[in-house]
KEKE-3310 file (N, C-alpha, C; in steps of 0.2 Angstrom, whole numbers, plus 5000, padded with zeros to 4 digits):
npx = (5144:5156:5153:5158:5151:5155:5150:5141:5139:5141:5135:5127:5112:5099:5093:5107:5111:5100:5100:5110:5110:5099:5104:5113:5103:5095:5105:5108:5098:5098:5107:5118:5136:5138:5146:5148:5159:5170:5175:5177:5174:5185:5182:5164:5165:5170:5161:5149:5156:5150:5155:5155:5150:5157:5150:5148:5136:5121:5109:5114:5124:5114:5110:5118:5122:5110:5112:5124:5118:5107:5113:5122:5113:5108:5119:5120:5108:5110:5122:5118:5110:5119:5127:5116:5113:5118:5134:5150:5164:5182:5192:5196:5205:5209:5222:5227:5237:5232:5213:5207:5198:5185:5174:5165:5165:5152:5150:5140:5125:5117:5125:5137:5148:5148:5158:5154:5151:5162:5171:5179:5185:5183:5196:5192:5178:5177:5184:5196:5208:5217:5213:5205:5195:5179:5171:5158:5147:5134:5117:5123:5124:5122:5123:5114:5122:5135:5150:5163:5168:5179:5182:5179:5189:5193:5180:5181:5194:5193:5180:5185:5191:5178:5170:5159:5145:5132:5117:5108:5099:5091:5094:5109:5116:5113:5122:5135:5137:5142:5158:5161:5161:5156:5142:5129:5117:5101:5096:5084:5082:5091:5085:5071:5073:5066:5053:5038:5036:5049:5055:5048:5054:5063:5059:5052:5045:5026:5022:5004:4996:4986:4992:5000:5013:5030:5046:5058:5072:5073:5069:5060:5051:5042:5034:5031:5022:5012:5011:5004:4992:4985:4985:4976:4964:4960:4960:4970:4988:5004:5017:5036:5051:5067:5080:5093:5102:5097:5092:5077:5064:5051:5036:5033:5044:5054:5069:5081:5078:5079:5087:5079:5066:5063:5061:5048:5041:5037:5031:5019:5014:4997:4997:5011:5020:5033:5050:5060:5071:5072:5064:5052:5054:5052:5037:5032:5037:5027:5017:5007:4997:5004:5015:5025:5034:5040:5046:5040:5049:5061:5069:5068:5077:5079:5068:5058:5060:5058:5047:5040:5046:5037:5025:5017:5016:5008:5009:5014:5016:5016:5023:5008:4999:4984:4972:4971:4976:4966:4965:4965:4980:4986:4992:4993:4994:5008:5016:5018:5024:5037:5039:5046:5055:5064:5067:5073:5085:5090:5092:5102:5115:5116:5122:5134:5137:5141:5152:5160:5161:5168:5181:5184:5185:5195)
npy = (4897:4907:4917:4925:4937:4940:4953:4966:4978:4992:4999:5012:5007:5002:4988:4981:4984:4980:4967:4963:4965:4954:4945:4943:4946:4935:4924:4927:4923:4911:4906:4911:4919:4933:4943:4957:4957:4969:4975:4984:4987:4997:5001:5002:5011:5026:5024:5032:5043:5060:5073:5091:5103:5115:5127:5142:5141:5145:5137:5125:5125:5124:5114:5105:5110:5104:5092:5085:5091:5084:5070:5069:5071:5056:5049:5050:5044:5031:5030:5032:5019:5008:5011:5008:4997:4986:4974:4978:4971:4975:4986:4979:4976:4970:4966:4958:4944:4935:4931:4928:4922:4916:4906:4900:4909:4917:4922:4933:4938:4948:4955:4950:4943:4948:4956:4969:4976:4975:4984:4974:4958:4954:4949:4945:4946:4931:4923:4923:4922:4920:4911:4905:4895:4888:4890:4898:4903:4912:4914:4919:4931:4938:4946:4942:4943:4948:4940:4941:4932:4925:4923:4910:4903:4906:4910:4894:4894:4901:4896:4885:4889:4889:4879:4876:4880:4891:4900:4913:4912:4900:4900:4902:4894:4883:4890:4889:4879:4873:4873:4869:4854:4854:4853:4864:4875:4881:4896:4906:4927:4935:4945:4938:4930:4935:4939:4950:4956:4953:4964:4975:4981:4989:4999:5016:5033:5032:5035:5045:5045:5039:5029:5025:5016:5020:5011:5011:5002:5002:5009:5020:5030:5024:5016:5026:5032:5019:5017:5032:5028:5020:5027:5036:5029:5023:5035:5038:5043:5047:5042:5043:5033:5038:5029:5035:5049:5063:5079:5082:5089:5088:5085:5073:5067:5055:5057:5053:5045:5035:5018:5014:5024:5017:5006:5005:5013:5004:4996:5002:5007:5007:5000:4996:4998:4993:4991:4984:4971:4971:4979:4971:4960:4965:4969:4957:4952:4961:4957:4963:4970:4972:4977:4973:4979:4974:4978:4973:4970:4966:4957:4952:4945:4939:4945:4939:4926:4925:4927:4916:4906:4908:4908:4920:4926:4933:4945:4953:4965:4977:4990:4991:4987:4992:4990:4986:4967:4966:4955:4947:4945:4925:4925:4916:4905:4909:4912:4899:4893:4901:4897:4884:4888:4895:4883:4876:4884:4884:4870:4868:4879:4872:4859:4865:4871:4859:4855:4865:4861:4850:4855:4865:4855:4848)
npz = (5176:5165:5153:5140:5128:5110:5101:5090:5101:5100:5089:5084:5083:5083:5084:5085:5098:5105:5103:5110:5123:5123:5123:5136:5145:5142:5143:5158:5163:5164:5174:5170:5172:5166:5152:5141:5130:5129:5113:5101:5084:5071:5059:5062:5074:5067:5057:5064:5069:5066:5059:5062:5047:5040:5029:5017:5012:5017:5019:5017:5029:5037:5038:5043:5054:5061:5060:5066:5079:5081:5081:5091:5100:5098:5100:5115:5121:5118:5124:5136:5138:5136:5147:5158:5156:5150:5155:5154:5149:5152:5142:5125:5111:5100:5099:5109:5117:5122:5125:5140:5153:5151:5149:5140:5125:5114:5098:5091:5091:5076:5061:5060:5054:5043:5030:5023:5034:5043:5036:5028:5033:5049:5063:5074:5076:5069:5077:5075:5085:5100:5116:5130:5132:5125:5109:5102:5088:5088:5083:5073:5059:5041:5026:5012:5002:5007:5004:4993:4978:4979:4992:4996:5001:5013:5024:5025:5032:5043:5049:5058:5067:5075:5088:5088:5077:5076:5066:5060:5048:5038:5024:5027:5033:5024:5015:5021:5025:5013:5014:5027:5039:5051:5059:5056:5066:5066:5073:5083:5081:5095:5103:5100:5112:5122:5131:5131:5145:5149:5139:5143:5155:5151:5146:5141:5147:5140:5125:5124:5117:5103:5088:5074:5068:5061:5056:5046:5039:5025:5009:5015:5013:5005:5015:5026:5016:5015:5029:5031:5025:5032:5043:5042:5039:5050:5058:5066:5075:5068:5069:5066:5067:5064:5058:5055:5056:5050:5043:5045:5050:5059:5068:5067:5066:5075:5079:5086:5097:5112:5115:5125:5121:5109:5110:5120:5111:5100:5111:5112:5102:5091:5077:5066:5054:5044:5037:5042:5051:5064:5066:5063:5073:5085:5085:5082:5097:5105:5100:5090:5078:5062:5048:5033:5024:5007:4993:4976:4966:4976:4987:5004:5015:5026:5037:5029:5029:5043:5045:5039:5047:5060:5054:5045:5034:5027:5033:5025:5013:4998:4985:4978:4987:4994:5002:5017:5024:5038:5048:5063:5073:5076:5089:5098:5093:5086:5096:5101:5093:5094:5107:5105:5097:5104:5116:5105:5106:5118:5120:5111:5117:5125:5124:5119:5131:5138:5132:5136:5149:5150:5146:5154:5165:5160)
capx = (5148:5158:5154:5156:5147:5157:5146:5139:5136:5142:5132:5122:5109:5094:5093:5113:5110:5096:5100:5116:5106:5092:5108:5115:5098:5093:5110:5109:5091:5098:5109:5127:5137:5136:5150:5148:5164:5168:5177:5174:5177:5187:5177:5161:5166:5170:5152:5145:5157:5148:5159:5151:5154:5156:5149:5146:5129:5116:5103:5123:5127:5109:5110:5124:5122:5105:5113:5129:5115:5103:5117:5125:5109:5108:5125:5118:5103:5113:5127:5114:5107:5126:5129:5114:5111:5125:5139:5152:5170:5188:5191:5196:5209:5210:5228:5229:5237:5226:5207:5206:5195:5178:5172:5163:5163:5150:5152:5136:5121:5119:5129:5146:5151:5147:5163:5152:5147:5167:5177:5183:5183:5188:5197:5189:5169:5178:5187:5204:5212:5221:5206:5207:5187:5176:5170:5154:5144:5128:5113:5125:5121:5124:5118:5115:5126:5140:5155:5164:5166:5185:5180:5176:5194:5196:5179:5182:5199:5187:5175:5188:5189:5171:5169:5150:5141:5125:5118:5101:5093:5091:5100:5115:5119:5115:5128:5142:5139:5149:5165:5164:5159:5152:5135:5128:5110:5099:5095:5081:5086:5091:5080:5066:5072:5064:5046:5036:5036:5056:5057:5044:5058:5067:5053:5053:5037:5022:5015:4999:4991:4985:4997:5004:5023:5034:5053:5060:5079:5074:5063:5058:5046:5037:5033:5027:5018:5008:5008:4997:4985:4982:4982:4968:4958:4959:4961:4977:4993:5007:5025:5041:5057:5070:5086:5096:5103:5097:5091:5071:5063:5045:5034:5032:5049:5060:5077:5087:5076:5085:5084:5073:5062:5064:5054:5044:5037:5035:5025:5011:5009:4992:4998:5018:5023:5042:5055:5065:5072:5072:5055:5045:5056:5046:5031:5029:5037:5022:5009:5006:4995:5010:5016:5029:5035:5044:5044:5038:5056:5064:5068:5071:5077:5078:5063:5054:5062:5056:5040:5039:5044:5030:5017:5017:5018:5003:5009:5019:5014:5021:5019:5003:4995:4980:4968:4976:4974:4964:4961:4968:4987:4983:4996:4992:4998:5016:5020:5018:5033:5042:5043:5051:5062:5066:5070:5080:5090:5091:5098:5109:5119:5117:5128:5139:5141:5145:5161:5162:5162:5174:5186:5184:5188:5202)
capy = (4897:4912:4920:4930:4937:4946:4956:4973:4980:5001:5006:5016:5004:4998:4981:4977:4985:4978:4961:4963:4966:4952:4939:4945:4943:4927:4919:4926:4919:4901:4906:4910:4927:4936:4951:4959:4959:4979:4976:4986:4988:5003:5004:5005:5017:5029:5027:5034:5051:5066:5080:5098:5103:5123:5131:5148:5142:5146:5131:5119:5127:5125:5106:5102:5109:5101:5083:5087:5090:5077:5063:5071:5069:5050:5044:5052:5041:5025:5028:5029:5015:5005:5009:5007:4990:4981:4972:4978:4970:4979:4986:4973:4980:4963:4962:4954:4939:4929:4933:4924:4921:4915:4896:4900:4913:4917:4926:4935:4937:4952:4952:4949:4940:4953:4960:4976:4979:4978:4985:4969:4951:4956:4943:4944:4941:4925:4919:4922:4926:4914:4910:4897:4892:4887:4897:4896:4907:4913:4914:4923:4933:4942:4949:4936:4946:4949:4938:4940:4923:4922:4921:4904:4900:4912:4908:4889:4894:4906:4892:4880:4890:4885:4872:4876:4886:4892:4904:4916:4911:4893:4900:4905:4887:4880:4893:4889:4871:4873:4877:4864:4848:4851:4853:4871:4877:4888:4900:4915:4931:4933:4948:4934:4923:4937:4938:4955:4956:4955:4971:4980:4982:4994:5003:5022:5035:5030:5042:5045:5046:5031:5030:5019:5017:5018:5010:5009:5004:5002:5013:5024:5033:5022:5015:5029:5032:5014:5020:5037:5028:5015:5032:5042:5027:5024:5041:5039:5049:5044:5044:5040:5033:5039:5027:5039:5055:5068:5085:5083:5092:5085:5083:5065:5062:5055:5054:5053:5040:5031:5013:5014:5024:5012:5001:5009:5016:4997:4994:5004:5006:5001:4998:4995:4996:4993:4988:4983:4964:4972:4983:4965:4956:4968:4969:4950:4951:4965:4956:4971:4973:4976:4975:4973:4983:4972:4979:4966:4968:4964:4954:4953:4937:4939:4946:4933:4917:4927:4927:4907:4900:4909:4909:4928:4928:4938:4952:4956:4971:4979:4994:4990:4988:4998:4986:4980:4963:4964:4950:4948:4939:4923:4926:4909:4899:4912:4911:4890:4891:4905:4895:4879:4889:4897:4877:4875:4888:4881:4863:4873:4881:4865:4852:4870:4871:4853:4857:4870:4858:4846:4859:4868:4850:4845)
capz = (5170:5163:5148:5136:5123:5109:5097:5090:5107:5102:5086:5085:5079:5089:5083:5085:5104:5109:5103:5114:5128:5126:5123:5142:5147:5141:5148:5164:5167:5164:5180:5170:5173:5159:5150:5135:5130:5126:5107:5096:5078:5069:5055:5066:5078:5061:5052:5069:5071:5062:5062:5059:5042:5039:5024:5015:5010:5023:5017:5021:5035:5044:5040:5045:5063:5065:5057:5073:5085:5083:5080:5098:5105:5099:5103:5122:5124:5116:5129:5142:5138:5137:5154:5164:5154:5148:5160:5149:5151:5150:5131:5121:5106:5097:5097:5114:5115:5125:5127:5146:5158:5148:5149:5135:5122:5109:5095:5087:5085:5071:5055:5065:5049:5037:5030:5024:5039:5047:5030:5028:5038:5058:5063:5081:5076:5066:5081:5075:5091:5106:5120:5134:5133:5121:5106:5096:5086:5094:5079:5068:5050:5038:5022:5007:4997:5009:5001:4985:4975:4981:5001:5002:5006:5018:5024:5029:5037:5050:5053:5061:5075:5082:5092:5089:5075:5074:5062:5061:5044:5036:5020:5029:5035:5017:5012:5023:5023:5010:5020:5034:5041:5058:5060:5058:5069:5066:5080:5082:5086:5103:5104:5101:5117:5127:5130:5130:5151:5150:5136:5147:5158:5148:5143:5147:5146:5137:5123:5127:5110:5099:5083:5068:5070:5055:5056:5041:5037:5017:5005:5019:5007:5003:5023:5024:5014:5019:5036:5031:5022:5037:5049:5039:5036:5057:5062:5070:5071:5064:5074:5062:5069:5058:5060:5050:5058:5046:5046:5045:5057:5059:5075:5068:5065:5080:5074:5092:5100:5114:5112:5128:5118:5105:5113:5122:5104:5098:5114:5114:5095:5087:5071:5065:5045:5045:5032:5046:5055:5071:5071:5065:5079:5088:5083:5085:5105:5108:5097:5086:5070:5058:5041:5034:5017:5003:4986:4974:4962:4981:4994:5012:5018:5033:5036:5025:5034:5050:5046:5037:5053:5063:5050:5045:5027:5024:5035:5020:5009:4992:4983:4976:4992:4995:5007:5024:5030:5043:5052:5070:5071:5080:5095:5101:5087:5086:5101:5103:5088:5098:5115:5101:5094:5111:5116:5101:5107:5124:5118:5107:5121:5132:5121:5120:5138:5140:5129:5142:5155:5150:5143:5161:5170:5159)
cpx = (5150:5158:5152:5154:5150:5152:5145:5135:5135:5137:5125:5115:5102:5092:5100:5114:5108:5097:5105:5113:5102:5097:5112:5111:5097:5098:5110:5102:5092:5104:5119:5129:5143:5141:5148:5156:5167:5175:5173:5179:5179:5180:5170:5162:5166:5165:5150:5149:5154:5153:5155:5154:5152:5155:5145:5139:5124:5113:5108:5121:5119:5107:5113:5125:5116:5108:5118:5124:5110:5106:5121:5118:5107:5111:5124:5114:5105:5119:5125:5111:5112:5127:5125:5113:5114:5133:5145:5161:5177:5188:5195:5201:5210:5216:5231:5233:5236:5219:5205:5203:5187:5181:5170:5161:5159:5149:5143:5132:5121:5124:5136:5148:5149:5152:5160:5152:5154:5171:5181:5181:5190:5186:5196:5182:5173:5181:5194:5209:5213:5215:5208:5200:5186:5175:5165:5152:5137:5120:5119:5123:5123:5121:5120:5121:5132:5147:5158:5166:5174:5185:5181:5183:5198:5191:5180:5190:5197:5185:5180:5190:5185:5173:5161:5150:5132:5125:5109:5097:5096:5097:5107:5118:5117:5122:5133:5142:5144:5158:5167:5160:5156:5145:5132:5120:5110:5096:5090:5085:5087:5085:5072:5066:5069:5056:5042:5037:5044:5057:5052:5049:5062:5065:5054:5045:5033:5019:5008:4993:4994:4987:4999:5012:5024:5042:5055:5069:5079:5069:5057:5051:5040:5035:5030:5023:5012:5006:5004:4993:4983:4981:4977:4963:4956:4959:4965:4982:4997:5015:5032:5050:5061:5078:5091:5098:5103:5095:5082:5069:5053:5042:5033:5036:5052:5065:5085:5083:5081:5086:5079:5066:5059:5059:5050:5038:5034:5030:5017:5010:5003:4991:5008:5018:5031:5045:5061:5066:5068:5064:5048:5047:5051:5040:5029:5030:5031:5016:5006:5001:5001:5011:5021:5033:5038:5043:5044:5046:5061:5062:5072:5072:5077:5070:5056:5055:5061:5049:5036:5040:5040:5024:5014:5016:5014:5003:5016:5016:5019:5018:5010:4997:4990:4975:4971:4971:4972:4964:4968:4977:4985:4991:4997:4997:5006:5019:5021:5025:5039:5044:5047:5056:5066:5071:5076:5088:5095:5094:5104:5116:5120:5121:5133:5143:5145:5150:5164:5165:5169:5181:5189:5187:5194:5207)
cpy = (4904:4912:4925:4931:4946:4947:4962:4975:4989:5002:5006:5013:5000:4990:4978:4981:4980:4968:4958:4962:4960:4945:4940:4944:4937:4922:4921:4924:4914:4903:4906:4917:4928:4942:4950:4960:4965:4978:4980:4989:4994:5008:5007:5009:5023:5030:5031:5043:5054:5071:5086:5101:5111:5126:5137:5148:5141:5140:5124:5121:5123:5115:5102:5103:5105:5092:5082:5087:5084:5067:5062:5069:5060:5046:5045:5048:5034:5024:5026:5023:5008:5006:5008:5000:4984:4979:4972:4975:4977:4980:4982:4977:4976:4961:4960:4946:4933:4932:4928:4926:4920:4905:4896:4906:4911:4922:4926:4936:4943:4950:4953:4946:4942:4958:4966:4979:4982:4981:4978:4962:4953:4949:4940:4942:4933:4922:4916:4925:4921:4917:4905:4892:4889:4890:4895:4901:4906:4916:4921:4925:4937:4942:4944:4938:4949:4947:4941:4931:4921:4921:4916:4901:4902:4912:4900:4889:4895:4899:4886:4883:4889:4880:4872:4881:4886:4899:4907:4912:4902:4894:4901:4899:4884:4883:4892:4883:4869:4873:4874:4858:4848:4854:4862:4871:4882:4892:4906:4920:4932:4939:4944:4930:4927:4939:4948:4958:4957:4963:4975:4984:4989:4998:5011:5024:5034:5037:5039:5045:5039:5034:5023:5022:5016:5016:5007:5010:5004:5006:5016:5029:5031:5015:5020:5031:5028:5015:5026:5033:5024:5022:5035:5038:5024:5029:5044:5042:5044:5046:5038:5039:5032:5036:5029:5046:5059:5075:5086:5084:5091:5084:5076:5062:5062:5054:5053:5052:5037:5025:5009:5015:5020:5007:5001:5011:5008:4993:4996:5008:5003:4998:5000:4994:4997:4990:4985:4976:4965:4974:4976:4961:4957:4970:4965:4950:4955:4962:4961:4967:4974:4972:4976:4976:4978:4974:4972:4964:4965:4961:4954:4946:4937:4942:4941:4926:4920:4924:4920:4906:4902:4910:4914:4929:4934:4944:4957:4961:4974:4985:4997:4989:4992:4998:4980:4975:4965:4962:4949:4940:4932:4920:4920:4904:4900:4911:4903:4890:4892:4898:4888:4879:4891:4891:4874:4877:4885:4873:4864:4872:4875:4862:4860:4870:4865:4853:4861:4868:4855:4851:4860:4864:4847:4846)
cpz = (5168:5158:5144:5129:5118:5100:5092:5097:5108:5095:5088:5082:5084:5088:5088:5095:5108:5109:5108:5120:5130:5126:5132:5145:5148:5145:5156:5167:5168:5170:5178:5173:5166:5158:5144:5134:5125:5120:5104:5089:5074:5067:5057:5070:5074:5060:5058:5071:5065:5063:5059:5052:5040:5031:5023:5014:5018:5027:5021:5026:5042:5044:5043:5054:5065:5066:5064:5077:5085:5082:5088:5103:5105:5102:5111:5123:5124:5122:5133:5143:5140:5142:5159:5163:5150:5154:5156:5154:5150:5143:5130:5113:5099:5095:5102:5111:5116:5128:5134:5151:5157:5149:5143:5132:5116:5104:5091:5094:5081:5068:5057:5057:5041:5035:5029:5029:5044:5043:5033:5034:5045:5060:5071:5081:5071:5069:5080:5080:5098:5112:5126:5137:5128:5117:5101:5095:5087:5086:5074:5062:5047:5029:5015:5003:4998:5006:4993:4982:4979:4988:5003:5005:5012:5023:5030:5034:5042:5052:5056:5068:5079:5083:5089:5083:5075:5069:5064:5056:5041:5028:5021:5031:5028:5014:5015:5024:5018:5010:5026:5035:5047:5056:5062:5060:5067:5071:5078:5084:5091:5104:5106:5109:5122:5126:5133:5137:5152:5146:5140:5152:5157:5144:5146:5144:5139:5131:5124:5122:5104:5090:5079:5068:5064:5058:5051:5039:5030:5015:5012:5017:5007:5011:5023:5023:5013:5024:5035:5029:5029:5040:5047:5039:5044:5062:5067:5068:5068:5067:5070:5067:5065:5062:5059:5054:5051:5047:5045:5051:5056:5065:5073:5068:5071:5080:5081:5097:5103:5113:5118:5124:5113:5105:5117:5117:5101:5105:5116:5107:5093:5081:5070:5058:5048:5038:5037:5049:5062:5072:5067:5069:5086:5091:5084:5093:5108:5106:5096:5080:5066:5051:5040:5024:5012:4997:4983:4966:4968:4984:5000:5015:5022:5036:5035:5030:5041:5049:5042:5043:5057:5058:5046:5039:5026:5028:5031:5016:5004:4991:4983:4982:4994:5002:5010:5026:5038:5050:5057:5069:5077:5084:5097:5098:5087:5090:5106:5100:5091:5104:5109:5100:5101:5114:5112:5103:5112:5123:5114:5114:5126:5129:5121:5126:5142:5139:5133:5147:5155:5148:5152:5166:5169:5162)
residu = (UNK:UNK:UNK:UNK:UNK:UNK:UNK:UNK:UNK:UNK:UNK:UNK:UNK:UNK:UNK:UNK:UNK:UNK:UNK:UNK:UNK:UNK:UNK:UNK:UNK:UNK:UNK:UNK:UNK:UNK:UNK:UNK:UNK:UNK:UNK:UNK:UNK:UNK:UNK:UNK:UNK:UNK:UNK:UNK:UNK:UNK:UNK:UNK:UNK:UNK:UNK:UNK:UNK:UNK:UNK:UNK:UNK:UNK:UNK:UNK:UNK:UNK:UNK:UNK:UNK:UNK:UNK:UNK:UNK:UNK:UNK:UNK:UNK:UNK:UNK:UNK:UNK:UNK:UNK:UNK:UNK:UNK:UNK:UNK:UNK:UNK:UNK:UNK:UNK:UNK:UNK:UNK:UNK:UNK:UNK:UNK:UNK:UNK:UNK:UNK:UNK:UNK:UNK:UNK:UNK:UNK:UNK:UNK:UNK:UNK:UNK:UNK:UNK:UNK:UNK:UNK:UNK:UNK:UNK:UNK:UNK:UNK:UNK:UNK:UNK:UNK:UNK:UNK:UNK:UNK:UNK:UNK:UNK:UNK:UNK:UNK:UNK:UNK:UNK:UNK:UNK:UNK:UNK:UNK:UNK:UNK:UNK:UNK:UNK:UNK:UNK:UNK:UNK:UNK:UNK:UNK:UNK:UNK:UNK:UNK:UNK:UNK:UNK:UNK:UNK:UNK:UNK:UNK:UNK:UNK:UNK:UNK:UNK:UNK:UNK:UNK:UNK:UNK:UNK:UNK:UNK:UNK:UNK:UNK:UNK:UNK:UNK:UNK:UNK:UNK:UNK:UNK:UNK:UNK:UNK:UNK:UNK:UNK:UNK:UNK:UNK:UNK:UNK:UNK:UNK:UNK:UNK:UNK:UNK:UNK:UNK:UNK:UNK:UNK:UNK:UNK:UNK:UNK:UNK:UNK:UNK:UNK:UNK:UNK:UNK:UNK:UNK:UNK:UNK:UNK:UNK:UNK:UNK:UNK:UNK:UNK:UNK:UNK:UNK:UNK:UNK:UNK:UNK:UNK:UNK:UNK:UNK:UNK:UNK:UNK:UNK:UNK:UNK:UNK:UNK:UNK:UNK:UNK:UNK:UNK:UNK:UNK:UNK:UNK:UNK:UNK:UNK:UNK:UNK:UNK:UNK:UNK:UNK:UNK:UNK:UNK:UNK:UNK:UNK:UNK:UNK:UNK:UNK:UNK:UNK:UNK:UNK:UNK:UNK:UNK:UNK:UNK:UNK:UNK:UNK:UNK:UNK:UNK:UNK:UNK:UNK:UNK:UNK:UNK:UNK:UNK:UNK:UNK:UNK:UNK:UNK:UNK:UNK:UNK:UNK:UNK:UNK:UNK:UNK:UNK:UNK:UNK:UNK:UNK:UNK:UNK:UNK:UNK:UNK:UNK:UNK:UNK:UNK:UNK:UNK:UNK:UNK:UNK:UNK:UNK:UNK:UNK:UNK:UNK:UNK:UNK:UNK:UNK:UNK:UNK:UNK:UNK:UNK:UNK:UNK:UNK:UNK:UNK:UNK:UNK:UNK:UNK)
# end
């Protein structure tokens, strides 16, 4: 079966990569052939160029070249990784006027349906565009707080294009329930459908010294500052992956990691504090020690309903936190749910692909 998988495959983001990756993965295990299909959205392409910015003040001037060279050296290790590890299709412009030669495309996973994320609803992750396969959405998501109140009729016009949806989190199918009649799943990340021996794959060299990882996409500060106290109270260093191209210059900061290294850093960490989807997605495929930041005025739903369905709550932490849990993750148990959810996925994409079929033989 041919298909395709259309996504966040180019930012600069090590979740919205990697997941692109573990979704190419995972279907070409079950014996399909596999494209990424190479769209890509304006607006992201845009947040990703830096330009060098010239100024008369010294202090300016010296940031501004570091912020240009350590975003040139990111977009460098991101690219390498998009060509030796993605099957990428012809570019895709989205103003074709037939997307052909897929049996089945899916659309997601990441916040593909998060107008923030494209300035606005792109009308290619909503499968507004003439096709001659099938077309579902593949564990899609987006951020509780992505619509305005007037969407919803704009909204259910999108969702008639699937033949199939599925979604990431369980609130996200209560919320779009609203908007249509067929039957919405829930899916893990695809990241998750891979097992710690598959992302070994894409591993590059190992540091060599025993370290607590930080990756934090929110309140960076204060991560942080939870990962020192765990490294002084073990003795460990302390190695920060800064997702953000800035201009700190730190031997603990890595801020143009490739998304090899990326995971490389998450598998031979002995300790993980994150505010991140992807760096606890992580941390559970490695069976890490880890924590996971949530200030106690916030929340993180994704995050949260990650760590409900596997059992995890208490590797949650706030402020306030002074004395880490301890006690050992019991792997056994997580990883009995993981292969469920894994199965869920897998009868997912199987009534999908039936559609597939019969489309195919009509």
């Amino acid at each position: 079966m041919k298909i395709g998988i259309l996504t966040f495959h180019n930012a600069l983001n090590y979740g919205a990569v990697l997941q692109a990756y573990a979704t190419q993965v995972f279907f070409t295990q079950l014996g399909h052939d596999v494209t990424i299909m190479n769209y890509k959205n304006r607006y992201i392409e845009n947040v990703y160029k830096k330009r060098l910015a010239f100024s008369f003040n010294i202090k300016e001037l010296v940031v501004s070249v570091l912020v240009f060279v350590f975003n040139n050296l990111k977009k460098h290790g991101y690219s390498n990784f998009i060509e030796k590890y993605l099957q990428l299709s012809e570019p895709i412009d989205g103003d074709e006027n037939l997307v052909s030669g897929y049996d089945l495309i899916l659309v997601g996973s990441d916040q593909v349906w998060n107008p923030k994320q494209t300035d606005g609803f792109d009308k290619m992750y909503w499968g507004d565009f003439k096709h001659d396969g099938v077309l579902a959405s593949w564990a899609a998501s987006f951020r509780e707080n992505a619509f305005e109140k007037n969407d919803g009729a704009k909204i259910k016009e999108y969702l008639k294009n699937f033949d199939s949806i599925s979604v990431r989190e369980h609130h996200l199918k209560t919320m779009l329930s609203k908007f249509t009649d067929k039957n919405i799943s829930v899916l893990q990340d695809p990241t998750l459908m891979l097992w710690k021996d598959d992302w070994a794959k894409v591993c590059s060299s190992r540091p060599s010294k025993k370290y607590v990882l930080v990756y934090a996409m929110v309140d960076e500060a204060l991560v942080v500052e939870k990962a020192k106290l765990l490294a002084m109270d073990r003795g460990l260093d302390l190695i920060i992956l800064n997702p953000y191209t800035n201009a700190k210059v730190s031997s603990n900061y890595k801020q143009y990691a490739s998304p090899q290294e990326f995971v490389s850093y998450m598998k031979n960490a002995d300790v993980i504090v994150t505010s991140s989807f992807h760096g606890t997605a992580f941390s559970i495929i490695f069976e890490k020690e880890f924590y996971c930041v949530i200030r106690k005025s916030k929340t993180n739903v994704r995050i949260e309903a990650l760590l409900a369905t596997l059992g995890l709550q208490n590797r949650i932490i706030d402020e306030e936190t002074i004395h880490f849990d301890n006690s050992d993750v019991d792997y056994v148990k997580v990883n009995a749910i993981r292969r469920q959810e894994i199965e869920k996925s897998k009868n997912f994409i199987g009534e999908v692909l039936t559609q597939a079929r019969c489309v195919f033989h009509s």
